[in-house]
BAPA-842205 format. One line per field, with one value per residue (C-alpha): residue number from 1; chain; x, y, z. Coordinates in steps of 0.1 Angstrom, whole numbers, plus 5000, padded with zeros to 4 digits. Layout:
// BAPA-842205
resi: c(NUM / ...)
chain: c(A / ...)
X: c(X / ...)
Y: c(Y / ...)
Z: c(Z / ...)
// end
This chain:
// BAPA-842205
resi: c(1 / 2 / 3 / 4 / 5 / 6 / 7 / 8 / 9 / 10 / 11 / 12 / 13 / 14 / 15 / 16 / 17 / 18 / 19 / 20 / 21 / 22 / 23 / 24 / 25 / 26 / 27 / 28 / 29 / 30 / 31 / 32 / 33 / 34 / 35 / 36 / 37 / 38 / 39 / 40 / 41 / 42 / 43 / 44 / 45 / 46 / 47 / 48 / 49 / 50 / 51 / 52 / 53 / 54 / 55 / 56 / 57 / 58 / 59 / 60 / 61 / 62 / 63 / 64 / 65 / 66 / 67 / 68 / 69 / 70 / 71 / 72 / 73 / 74 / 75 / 76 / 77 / 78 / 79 / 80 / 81 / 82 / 83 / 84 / 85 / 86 / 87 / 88 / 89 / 90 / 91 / 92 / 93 / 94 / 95 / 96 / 97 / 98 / 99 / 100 / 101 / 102 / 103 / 104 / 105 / 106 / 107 / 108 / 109 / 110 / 111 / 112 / 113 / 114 / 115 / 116 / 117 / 118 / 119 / 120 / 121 / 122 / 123 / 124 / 125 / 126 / 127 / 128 / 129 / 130 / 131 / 132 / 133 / 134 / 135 / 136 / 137 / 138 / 139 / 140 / 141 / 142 / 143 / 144 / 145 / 146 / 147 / 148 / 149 / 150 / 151 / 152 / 153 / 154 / 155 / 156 / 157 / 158 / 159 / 160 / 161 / 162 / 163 / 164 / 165 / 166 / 167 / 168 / 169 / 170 / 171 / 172 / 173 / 174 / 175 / 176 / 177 / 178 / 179 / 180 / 181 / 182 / 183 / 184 / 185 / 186 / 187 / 188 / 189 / 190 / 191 / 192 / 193 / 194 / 195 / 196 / 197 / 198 / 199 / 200 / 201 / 202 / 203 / 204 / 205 / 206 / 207 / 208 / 209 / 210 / 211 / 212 / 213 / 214 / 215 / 216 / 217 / 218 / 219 / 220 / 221 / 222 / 223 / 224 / 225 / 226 / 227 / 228 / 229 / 230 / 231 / 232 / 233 / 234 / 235 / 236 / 237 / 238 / 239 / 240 / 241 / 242 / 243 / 244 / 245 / 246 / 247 / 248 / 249 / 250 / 251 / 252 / 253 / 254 / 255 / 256 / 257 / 258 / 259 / 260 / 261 / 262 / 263 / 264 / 265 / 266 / 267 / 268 / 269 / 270 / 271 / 272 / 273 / 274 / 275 / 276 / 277 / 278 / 279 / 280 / 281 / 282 / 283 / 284 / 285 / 286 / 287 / 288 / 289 / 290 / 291 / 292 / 293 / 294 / 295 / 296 / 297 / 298 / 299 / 300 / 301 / 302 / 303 / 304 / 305 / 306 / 307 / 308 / 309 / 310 / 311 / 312 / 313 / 314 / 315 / 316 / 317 / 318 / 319 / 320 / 321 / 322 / 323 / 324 / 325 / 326 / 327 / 328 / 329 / 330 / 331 / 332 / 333 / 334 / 335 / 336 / 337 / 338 / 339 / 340 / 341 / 342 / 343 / 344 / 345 / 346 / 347 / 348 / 349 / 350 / 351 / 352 / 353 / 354 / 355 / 356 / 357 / 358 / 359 / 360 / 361 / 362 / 363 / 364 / 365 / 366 / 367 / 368 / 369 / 370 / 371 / 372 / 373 / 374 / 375 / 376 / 377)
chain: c(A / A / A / A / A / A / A / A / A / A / A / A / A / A / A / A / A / A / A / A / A / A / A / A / A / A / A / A / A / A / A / A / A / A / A / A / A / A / A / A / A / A / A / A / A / A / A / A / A / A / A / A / A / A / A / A / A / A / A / A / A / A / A / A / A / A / A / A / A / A / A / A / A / A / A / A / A / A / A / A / A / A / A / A / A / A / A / A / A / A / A / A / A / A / A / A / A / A / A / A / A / A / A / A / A / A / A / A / A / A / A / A / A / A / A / A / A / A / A / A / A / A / A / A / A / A / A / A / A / A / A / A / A / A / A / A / A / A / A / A / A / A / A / A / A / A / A / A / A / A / A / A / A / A / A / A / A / A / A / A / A / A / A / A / A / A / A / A / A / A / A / A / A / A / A / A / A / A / A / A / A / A / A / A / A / A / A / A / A / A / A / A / A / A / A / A / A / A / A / A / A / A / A / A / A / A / A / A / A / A / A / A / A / A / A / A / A / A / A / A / A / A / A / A / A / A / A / A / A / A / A / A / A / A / A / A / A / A / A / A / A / A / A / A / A / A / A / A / A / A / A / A / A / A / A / A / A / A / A / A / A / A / A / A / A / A / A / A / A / A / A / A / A / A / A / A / A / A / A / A / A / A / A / A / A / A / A / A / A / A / A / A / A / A / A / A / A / A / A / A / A / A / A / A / A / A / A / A / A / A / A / A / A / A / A / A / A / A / A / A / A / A / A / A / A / A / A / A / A / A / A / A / A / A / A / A / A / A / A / A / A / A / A / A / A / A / A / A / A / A / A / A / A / A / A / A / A / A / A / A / A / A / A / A / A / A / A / A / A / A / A / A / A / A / A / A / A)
X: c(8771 / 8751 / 8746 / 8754 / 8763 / 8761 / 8781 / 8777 / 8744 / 8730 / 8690 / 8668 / 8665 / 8704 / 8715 / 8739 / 8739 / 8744 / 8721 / 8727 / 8710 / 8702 / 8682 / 8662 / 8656 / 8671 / 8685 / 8697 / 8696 / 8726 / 8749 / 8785 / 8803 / 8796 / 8811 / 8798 / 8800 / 8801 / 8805 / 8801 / 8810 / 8790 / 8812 / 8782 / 8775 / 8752 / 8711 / 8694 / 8658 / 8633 / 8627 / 8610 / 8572 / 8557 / 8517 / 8505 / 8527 / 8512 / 8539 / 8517 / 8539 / 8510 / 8490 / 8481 / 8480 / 8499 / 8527 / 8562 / 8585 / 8587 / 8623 / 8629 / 8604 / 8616 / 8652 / 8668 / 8655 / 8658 / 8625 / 8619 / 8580 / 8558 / 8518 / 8506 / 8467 / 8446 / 8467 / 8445 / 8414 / 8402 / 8408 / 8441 / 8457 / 8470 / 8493 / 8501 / 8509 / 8530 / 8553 / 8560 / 8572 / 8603 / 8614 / 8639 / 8613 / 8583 / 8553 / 8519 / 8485 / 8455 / 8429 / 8410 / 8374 / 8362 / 8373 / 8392 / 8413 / 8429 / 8424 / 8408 / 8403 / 8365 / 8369 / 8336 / 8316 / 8302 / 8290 / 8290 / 8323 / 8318 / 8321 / 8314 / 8318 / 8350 / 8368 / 8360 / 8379 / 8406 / 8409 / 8409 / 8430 / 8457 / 8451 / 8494 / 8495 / 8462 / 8466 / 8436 / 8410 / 8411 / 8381 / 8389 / 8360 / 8366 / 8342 / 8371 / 8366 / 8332 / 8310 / 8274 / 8271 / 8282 / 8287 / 8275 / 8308 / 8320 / 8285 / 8297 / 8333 / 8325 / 8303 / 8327 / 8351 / 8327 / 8326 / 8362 / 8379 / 8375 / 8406 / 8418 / 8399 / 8420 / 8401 / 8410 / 8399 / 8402 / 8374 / 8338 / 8307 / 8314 / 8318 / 8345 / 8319 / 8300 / 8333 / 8341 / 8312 / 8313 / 8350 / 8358 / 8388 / 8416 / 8404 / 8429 / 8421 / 8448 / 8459 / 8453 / 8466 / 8456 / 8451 / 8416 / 8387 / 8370 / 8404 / 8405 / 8404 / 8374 / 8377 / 8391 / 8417 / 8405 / 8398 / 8369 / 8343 / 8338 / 8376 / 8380 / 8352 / 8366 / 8405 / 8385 / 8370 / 8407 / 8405 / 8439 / 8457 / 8476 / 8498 / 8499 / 8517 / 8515 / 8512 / 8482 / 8475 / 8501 / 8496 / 8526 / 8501 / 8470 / 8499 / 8515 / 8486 / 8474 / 8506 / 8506 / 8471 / 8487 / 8473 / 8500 / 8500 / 8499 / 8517 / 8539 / 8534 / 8545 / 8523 / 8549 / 8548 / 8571 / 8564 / 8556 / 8590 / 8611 / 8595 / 8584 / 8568 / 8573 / 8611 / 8614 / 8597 / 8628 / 8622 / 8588 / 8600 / 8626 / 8594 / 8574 / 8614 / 8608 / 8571 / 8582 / 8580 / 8606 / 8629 / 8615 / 8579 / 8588 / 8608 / 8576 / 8554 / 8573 / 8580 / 8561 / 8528 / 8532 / 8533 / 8507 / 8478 / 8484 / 8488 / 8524 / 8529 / 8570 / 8579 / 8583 / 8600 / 8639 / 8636 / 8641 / 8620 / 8613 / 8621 / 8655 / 8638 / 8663 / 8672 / 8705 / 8704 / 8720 / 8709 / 8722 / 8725 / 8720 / 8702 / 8674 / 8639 / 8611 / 8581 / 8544 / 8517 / 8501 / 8536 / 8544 / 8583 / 8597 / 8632 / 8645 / 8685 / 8686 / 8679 / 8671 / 8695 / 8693 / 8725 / 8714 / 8686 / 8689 / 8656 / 8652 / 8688 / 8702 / 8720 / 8712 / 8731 / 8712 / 8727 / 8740 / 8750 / 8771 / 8787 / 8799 / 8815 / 8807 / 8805 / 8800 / 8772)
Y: c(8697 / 8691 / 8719 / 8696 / 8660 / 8641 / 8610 / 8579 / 8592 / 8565 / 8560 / 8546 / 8510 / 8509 / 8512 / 8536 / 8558 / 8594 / 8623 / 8646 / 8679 / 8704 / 8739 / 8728 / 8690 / 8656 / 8650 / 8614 / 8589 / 8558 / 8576 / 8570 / 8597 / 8628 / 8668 / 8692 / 8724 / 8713 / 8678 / 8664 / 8635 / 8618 / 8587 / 8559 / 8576 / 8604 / 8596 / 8613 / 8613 / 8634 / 8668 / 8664 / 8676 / 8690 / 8686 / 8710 / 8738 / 8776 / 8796 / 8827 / 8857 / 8879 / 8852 / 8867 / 8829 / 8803 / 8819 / 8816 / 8819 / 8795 / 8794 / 8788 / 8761 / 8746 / 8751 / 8755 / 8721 / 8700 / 8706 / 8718 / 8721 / 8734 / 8732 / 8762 / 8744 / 8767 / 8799 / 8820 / 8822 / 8843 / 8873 / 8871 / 8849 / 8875 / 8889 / 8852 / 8842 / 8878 / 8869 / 8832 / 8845 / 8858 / 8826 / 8798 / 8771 / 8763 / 8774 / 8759 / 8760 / 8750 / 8780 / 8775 / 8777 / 8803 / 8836 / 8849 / 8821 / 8815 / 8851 / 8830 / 8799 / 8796 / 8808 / 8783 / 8796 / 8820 / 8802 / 8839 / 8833 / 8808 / 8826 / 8807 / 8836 / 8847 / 8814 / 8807 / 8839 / 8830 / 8798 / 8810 / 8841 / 8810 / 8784 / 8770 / 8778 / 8770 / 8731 / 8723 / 8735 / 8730 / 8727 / 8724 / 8704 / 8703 / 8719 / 8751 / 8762 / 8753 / 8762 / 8751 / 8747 / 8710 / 8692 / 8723 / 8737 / 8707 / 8697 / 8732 / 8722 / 8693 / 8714 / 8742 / 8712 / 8700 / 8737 / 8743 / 8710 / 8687 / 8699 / 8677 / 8687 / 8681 / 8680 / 8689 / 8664 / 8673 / 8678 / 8669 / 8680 / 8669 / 8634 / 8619 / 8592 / 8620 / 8637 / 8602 / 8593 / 8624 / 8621 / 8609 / 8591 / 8623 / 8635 / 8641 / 8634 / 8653 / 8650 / 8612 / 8603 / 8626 / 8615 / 8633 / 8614 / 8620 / 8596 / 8568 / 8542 / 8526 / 8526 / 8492 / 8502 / 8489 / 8510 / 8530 / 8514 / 8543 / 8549 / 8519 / 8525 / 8561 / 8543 / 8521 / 8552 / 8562 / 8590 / 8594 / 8596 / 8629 / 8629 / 8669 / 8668 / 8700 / 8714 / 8691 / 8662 / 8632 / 8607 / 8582 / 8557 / 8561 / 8558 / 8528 / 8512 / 8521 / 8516 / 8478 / 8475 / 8480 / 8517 / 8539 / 8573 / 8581 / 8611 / 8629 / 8664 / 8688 / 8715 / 8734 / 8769 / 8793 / 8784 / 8745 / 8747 / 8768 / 8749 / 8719 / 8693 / 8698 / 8714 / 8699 / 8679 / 8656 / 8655 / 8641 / 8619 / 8605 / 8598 / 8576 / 8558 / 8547 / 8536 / 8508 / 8527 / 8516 / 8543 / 8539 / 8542 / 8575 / 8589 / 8578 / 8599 / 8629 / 8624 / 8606 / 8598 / 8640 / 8647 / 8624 / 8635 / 8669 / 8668 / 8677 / 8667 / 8664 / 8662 / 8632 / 8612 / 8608 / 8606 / 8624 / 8648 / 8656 / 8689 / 8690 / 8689 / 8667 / 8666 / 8650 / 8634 / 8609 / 8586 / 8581 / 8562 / 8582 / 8583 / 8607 / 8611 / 8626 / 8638 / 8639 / 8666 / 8647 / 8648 / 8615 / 8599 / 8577 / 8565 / 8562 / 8549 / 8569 / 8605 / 8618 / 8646 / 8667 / 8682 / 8699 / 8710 / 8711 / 8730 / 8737 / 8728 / 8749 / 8733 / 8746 / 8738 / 8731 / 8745 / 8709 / 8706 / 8737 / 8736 / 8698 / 8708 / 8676 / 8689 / 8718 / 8728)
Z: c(4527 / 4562 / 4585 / 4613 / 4615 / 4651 / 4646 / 4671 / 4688 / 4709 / 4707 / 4735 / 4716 / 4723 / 4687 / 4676 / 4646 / 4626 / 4619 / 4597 / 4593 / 4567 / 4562 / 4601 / 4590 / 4592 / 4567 / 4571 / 4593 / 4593 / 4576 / 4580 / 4553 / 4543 / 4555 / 4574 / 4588 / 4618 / 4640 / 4668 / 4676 / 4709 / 4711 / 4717 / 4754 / 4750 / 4738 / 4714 / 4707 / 4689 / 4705 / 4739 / 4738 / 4766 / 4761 / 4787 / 4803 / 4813 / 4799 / 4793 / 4807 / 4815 / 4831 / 4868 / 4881 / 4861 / 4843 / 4831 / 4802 / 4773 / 4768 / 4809 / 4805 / 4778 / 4757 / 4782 / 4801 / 4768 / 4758 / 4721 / 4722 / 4745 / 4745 / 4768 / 4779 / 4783 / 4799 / 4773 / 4756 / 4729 / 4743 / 4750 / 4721 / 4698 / 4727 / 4735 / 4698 / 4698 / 4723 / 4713 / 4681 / 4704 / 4719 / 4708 / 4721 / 4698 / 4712 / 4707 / 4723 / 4739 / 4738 / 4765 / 4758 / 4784 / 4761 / 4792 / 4804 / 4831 / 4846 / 4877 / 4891 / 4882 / 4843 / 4836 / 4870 / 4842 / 4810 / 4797 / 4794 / 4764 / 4730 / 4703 / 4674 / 4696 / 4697 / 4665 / 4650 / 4674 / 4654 / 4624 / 4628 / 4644 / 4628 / 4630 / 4665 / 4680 / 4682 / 4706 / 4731 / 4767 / 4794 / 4829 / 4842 / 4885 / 4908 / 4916 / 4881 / 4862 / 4902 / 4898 / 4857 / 4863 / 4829 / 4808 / 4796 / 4788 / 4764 / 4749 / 4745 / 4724 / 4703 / 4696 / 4690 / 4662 / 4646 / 4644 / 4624 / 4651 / 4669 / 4699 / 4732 / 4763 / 4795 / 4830 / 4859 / 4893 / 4926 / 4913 / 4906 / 4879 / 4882 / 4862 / 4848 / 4835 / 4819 / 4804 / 4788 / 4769 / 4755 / 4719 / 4700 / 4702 / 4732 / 4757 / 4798 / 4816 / 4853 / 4849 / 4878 / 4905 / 4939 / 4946 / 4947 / 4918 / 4901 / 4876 / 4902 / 4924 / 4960 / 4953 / 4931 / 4899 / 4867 / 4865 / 4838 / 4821 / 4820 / 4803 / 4780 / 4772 / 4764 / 4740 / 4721 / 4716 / 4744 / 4755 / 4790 / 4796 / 4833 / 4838 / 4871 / 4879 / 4919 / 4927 / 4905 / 4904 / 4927 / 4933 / 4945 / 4922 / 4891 / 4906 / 4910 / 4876 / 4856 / 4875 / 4854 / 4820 / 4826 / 4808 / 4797 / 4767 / 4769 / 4801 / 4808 / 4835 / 4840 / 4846 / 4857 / 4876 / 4912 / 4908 / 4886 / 4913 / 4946 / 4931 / 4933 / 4898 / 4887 / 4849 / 4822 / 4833 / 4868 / 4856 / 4830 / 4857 / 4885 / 4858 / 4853 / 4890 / 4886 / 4863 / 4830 / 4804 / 4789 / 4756 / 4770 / 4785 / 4755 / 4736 / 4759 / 4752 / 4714 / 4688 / 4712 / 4722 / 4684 / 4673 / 4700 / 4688 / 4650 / 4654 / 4616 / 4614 / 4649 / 4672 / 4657 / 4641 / 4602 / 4574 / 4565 / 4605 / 4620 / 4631 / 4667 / 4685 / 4727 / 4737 / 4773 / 4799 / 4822 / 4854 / 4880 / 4908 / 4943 / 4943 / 4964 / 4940 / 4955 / 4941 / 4945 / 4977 / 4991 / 4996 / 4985 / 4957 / 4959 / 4925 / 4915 / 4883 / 4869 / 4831 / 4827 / 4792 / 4783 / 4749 / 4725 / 4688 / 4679 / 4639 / 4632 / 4657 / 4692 / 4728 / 4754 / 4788 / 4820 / 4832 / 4798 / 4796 / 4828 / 4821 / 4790 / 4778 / 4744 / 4725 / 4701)
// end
């Protein structure tokens, strides 16, 4: 006996099939008999796919800057997993940790490698900041819920140390497992060919595509060298749109190179989500639609790609064994104008709309989802 069975769920490769779940897993994938306690039946016209990951959100509620609430964020958008990057550091990620243990959403994160976070714009202006005994208990005390370290490496947040917390990030990196390092870009000092030169295989660039002009682009609009060199290590391409850092030009251009992400984040946090640019994981999902991405490329990005940057073991992907991490969605064909964080327009003709979460066996519906009626987990 499954727990629940969806029958004719339609993947992104066009194929439809049934999942069946039991005790917070898939079960089984393909079936086409078998009872449970509950079915429901999506007729071929609803997609499924994994859980949706976001990679970098701030979802901290006690953040003074970047802040917001994991379930608003997430279960109720679709989204199964959020990665908080970098809202808290050592200090602070006990009562972080506390508080995700109320939410629906799984919550993951980054622990940002100044020990007070993101208590200020210009956490790195003081290398004092950098703990190493203090992260390194943080680790250990976390070791399921801290799934990375962040560095924000822009002039706004490191002041005149330049390079030096991030020669400290990759050496706290090296003392606790080798865990996944994701780094900020944004407004040099320093210089993104110094940042890139320093990033292994697993490392994470986020803001990829930010329109400043310390980008991934020449003046000419080529790849940077050391960009290229960095994607041949295995360092991976993150989008975090967030308030200030996608550029609907710089990721045309880049995407037209065979530049893809490798995962697509929001940065998400309670005033880009309520006045935009940002609004959903969706919304985001929906702009990179429009840049020429394919829907499988995108549901990638937020899935199996997500999972796999992070060590997300059984998520990311539908098979059994997996978490029973699943998000049910449309897409349609709509007009709709998306903005980016430099304010300029994209005309798109079709929008990602999630109408329910199944998170750990258990089904969400979405707001759109709910008020459609369109059917009932």
């Amino acid at each position: 006996m499954f727990d629940l069975l969806l029958r004719q769920a339609r993947l992104v490769d066009e194929t439809v099939t049934d999942i069946a779940i039991k005790d917070g897993k898939i079960a089984q994938m393909g079936i086409t008999e078998g009872q449970a306690t509950k079915t429901v039946d999506l007729a071929g016209k609803h997609y499924v796919s994994a859980g949706w990951i976001d990679a970098h959100v701030h979802c901290y509620p006690r953040s003074p800057i970047y802040h917001d609430q994991p379930d608003i964020i997430g279960i109720a958008t679709g989204v199964t997993t959020v990665i908080d990057a970098g809202s808290t550091g050592a200090d602070d990620i006990d009562d972080f940790y506390t508080l995700t243990r109320e939410a629906v959403t799984d919550v993951y994160a980054l622990l940002n490698i100044s020990r007070v976070g993101l208590i200020a714009q210009n956490e790195l202006a003081d290398m004092n900041n950098i703990n190493a005994e203090a992260l390194q208990q943080a680790v250990k005390r976390h070791p399921d819920f801290i799934v990375g370290l962040k560095a924000r490496m822009s002039s706004s947040v490191v002041g005149d140390n330049g390079i030096a917390p991030l020669t400290h990030a990759k050496a706290l990196q090296q003392e606790n497992g080798n865990l996944p390092l994701m780094v900020h870009i944004g407004n040099n000092p320093p210089d993104l060919d110094e940042i890139a030169e320093r990033l292994s295989a697993g490392d994470i660039i986020t803001h990829c595509y930010n329109g400043k002009p310390n980008r991934i682009l020449t003046p000419a609009g080529e790849l940077r060298a050391s960009i290229t060199r960095a994607i041949a290590r295995g360092v991976r391409l993150d989008v975090g749109h967030g308030s200030a850092s996608l550029s609907f030009a710089v990721a045309k251009q880049a995407i037209g190179l065979g530049i893809l992400p490798h995962t697509i984040s929001s940065d998400i946090y309670c005033r880009n989500r309520i006045n935009g640019p940002v609004y959903s994981l969706a919304k985001v999902m929906s702009k990179f639609l429009a840049l020429g991405m394919t829907l499988p490329q995108v549901i990638a990005c937020v899935t199996e790609h997500a999972a796999d940057g992070l060590r997300l073991r059984r998520k990311g992907r539908l098979a059994a064994g997996y978490d029973a991490d699943l998000t049910i969605f449309d897409l349609r064909r709509q007009p709709v104008l998306f903005r980016d964080a430099e304010n300029d327009s994209l005309q798109a003709d079709q929008l990602l709309t999630p109408l329910a979460a199944i998170r750990a066996g258990r089904g969400y519906m979405t707001e759109q989802g709910s008020a459609e009626h369109v059917f009932d987990l």
